[in-house]
C-alpha positions in Angstrom: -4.1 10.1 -0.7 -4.2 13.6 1.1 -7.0 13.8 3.9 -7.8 16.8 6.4 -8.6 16.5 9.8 -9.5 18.3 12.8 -8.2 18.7 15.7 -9.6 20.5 18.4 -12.5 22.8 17.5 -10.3 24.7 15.2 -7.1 23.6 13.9 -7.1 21.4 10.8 -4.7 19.6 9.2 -4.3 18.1 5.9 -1.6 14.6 5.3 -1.0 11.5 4.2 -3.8 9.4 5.2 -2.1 6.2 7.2 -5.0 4.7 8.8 -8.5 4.3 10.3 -8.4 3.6 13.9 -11.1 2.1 15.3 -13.0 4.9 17.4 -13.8 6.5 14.2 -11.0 8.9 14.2 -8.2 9.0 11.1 -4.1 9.1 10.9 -2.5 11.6 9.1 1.7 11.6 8.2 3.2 15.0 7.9 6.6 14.5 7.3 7.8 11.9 10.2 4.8 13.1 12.5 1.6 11.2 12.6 -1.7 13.0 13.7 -4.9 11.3 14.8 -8.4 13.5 14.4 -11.7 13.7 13.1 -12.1 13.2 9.2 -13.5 16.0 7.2 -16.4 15.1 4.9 -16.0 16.5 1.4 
C-alpha cells in the first residue's frame, strides 16, 4: 500500500508503507531506501 509522508516542513514523500514505529511516525521503502516521517491524513 502506497503512503505519503513528510519530512521536514516541506518535502513529501510517497512509498511503500513498511511500518508504524512507535512515536507515531511511519516507514516508507523507496526502492532499497527506507524513510521515516509524519503520515499524511487523506
Amino acid at each position: 500500500m502506497l503512503r505519503t509522508i513528510l519530512i521536514g516542513s516541506s518535502v513529501s514523500i510517497q512509498g511503500v508503507f513498511e511500518r508504524q514505529l512507535e512515536c507515531g511516525r511511519i516507514l516508507v521503502r523507496v526502492g532499497d531506501t527506507l524513510f521515516a516521517g509524519r503520515p499524511v491524513s487523506a
